[in-house]
GUKOL-404863 format. One line per field, with one value per residue (C-alpha): residue in three letters; x, y, z. Coordinates in pm, whole numbers, plus 50000, padded with zeros to 5 digits. Layout:
BEGIN
residuo: ALA,...
c1: X,...
c2: Y,...
c3: Z,...
END
This chain:
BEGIN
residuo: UNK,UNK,UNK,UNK,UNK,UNK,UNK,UNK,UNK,UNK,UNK,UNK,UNK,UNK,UNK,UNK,UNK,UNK,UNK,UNK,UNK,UNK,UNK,UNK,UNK,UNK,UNK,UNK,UNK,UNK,UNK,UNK,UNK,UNK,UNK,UNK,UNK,UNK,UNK,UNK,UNK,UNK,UNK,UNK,UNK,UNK,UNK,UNK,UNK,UNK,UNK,UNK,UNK,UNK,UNK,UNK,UNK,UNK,UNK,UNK,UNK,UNK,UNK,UNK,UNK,UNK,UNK,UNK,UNK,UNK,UNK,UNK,UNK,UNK,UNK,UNK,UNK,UNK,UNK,UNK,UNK,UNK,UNK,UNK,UNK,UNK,UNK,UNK,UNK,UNK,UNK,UNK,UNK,UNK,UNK,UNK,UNK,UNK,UNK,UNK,UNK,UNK,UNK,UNK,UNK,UNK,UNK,UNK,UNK,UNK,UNK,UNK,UNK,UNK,UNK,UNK,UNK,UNK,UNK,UNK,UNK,UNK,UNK,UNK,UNK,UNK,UNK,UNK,UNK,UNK,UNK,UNK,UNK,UNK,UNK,UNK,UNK,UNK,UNK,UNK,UNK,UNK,UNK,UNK,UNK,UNK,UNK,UNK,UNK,UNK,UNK,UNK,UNK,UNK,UNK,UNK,UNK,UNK,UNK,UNK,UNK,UNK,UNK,UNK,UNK,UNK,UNK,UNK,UNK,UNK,UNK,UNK,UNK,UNK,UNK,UNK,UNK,UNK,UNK,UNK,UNK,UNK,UNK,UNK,UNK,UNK,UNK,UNK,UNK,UNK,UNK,UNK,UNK,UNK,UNK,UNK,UNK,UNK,UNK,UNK,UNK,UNK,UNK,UNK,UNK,UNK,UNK,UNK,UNK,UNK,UNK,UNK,UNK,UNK,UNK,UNK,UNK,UNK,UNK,UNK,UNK,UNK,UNK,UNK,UNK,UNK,UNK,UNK,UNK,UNK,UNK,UNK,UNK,UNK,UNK,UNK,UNK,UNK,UNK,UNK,UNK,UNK,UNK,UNK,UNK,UNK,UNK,UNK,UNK,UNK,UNK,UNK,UNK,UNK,UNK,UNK,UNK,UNK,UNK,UNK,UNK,UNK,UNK,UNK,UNK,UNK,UNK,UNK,UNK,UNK,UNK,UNK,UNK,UNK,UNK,UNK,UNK,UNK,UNK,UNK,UNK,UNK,UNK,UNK,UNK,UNK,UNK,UNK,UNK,UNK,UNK,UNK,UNK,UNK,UNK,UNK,UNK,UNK,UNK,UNK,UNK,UNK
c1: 83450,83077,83169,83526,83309,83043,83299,83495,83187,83077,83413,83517,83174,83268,83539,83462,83302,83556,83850,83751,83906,84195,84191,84496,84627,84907,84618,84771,85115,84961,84653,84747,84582,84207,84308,84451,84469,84672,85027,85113,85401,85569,85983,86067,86068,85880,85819,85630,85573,85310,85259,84972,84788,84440,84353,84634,84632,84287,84225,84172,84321,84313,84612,84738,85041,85115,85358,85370,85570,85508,85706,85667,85738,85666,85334,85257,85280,85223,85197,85139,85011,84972,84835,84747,84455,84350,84066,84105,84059,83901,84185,84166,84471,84387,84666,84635,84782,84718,84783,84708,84788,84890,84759,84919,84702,84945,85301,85174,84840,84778,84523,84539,84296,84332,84224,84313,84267,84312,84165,84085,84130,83915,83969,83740,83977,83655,83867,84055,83712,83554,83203,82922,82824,83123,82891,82840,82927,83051,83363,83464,83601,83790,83602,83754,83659,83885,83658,83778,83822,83868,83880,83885,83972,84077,84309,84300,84628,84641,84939,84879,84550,84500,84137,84086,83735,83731,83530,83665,83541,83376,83371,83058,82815,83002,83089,82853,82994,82770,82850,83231,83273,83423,83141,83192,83365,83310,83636,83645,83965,84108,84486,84623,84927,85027,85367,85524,85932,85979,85714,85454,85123,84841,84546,84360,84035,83917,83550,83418,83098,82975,82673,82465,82696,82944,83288,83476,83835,83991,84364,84690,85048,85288,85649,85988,86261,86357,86385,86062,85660,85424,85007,84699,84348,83995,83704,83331,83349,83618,83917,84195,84526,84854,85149,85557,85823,86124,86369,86610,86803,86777,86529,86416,86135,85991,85675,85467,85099,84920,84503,84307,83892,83798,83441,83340,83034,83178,83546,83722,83953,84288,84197,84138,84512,84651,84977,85098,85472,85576,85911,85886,86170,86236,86405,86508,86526,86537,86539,86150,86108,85719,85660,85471,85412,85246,85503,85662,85983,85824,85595,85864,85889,85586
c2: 57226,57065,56928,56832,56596,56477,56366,56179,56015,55898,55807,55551,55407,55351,55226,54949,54801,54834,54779,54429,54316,54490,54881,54960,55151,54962,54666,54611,54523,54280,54124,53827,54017,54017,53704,53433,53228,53521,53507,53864,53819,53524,53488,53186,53374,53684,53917,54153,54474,54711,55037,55228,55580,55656,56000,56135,56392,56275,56153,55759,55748,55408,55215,54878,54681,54413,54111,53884,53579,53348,53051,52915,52509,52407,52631,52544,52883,52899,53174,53334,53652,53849,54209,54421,54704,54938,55200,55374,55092,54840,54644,54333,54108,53839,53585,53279,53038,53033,52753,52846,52621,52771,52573,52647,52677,52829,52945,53320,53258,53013,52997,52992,52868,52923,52917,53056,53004,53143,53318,53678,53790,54143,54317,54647,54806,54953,54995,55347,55454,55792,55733,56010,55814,55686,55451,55251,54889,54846,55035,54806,54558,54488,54220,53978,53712,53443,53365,53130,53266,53092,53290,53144,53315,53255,53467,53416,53529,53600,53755,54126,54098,53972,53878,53761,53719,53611,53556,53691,53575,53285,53154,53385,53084,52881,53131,53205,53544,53671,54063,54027,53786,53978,54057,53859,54067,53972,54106,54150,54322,54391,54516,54525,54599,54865,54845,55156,55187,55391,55323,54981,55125,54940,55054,54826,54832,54662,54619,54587,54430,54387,54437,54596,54797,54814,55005,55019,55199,55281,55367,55337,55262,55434,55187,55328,55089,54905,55214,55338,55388,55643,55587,55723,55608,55731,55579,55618,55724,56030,55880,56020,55842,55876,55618,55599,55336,55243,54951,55018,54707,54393,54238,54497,54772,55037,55214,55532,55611,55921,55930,56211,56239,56505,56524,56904,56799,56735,56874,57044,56854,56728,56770,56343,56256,55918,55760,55445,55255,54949,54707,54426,54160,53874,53623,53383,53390,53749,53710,53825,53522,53628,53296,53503,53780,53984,54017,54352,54305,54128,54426,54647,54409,54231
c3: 60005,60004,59661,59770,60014,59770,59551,59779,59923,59542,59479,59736,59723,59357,59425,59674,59415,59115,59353,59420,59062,58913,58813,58701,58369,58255,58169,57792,57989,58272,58065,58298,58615,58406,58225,58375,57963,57849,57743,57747,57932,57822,57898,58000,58360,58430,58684,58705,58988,59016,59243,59205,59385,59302,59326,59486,59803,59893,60227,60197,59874,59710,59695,59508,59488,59301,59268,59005,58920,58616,58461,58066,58005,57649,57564,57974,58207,58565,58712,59093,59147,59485,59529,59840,59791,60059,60011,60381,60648,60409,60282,60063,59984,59717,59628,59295,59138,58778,58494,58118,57811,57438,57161,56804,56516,56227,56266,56342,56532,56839,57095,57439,57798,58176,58482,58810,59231,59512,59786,59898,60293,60282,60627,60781,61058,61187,61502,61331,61221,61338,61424,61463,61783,61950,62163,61801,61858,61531,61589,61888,61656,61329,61097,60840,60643,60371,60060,59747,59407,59069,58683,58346,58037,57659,57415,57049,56914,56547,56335,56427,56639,56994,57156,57469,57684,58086,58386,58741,59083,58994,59401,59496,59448,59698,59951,60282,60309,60006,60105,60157,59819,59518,59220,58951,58648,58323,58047,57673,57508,57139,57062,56648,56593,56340,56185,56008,55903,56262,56509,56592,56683,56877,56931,57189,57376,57692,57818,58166,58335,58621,58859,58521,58484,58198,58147,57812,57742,57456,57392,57160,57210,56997,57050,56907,56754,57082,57351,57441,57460,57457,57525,57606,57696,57760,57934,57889,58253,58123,58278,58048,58097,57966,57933,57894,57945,57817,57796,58086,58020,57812,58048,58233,58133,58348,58301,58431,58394,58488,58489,58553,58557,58281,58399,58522,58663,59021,59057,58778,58558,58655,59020,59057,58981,58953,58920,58854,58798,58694,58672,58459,58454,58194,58157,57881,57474,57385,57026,56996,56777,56801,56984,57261,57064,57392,57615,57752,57560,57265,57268,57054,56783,56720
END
């Protein structure tokens, strides 16, 4: 039971950091959350929903939801991108607006840049919080505070190998609330594609700082003909996560993830479970033309 605690303790303390930006497992599907110059989903129209549970059955358990809308004119995409997480009573909502531009280099490699704004509301219903002295004025109200937030990113696209490098919360040097503000993330990720007669492999890898300290993970996707996926990834922090999908209609692909913390030093394996779902909808030409070679659909034949 004492560890039960400690870990729980560690963990949300952890996670009030890493929370602030994106921690999700489908990342290699929704590159556009770390990214906002990435065209890894590129339809004409896509739209894309998230739903995930972090360590599931534990009391506070970390949750995050995500909507996301974007819109491709002519190597131009907009996209908007909303998403509610709550670690117990400390809940953040963050909403942007994102612009990124494709430039061509070749017929099979192009180049992309993009920025995004918006603003995070972070909330602390300190109200619903037990105190060890209920005479502690901190419980007697709920705080909040509305800070700005801007990213920019790049994506080199090449004929079987994407690259892609971004900053996140770049509105901490203009903000007065210095302890609410999001930490500024800094994002470097890989993915090659590995054609056989059957299958189209990718291994991919995506890197994490922030704060001095830095996060890498490492996985592959295993896609067959134009049905389904499988994956799996593993983190330096011993996050094992596995990964299916498949195409439940022409434009519309579902996916599951399930992570689990392998580390024994705390809580025995498979005892932190996470789970994770996706629906992705697009819209437009179908033909996986390898224009936007990144996007879910796309992802099959490219």
């Amino acid at each position: 039971m004492k560890k039960c605690i400690i870990f729980s303790i560690l963990m949300i303390q952890a996670l009030l950091t890493l929370g602030q930006d994106l921690n999700i497992n489908h990342y290699p599907f929704y590159r556009d959350g770390l990214n906002p110059g990435s065209f890894i989903q590129a339809p004409e129209v896509n739209v894309f929903l998230l739903y995930n549970n972090e360590f599931w059955g534990f009391a506070e358990e970390p949750q995050t939801q995500i909507v996301d809308v974007s819109v491709n004119l002519n190597d131009n995409k907009l996209g908007l991108m909303v998403y509610n997480d709550i670690i117990g009573h400390d809940i953040a909502q963050n909403i942007k607006l994102r612009y990124a531009r494709l430039f061509s280099l070749s017929d099979n490699s192009s180049f992309s840049l993009g920025l995004s704004t918006g603003a995070v509301h972070k909330r602390l219903q300190a109200t619903k919080m037990e105190f060890e002295d209920p005479s502690d004025p901190v419980h007697m109200n709920d705080y909040a505070h509305t800070v700005l937030d801007f990213d920019f990113g790049a994506e080199l696209q090449l004929d079987k190998l994407i690259v892609g490098l971004s900053t996140n919360h770049l509105g901490k040097p203009i903000s007065e609330f210095d302890e609410v503000n999001p930490v500024m993330h800094y994002y470097g990720y890989a993915q090659y594609t590995i054609p056989t007669r059957t299958f189209r492999f990718k291994p991919n890898v995506l890197m994490r700082y922030w704060k001095k300290t830095f996060w890498i993970e490492a996985g592959v996707l295993a896609f067959y003909k134009d049905q389904f996926w499988l994956g799996s990834s593993y983190t330096d922090y011993h996050d094992l996560n596995f990964m299916a999908g498949m195409k439940v209609l022409k434009n519309i692909h579902f996916g599951y993830a399930f992570k689990s913390n392998m580390n024994d030093q705390i809580l025995s394996p498979w005892n932190t479970n996470s789970h994770e779902i996706f629906l992705n909808f697009g819209f437009g030409d179908g033909s996986g033309s390898g224009k936007y070679p990144n996007s879910v659909r796309n992802m099959f034949s490219n």
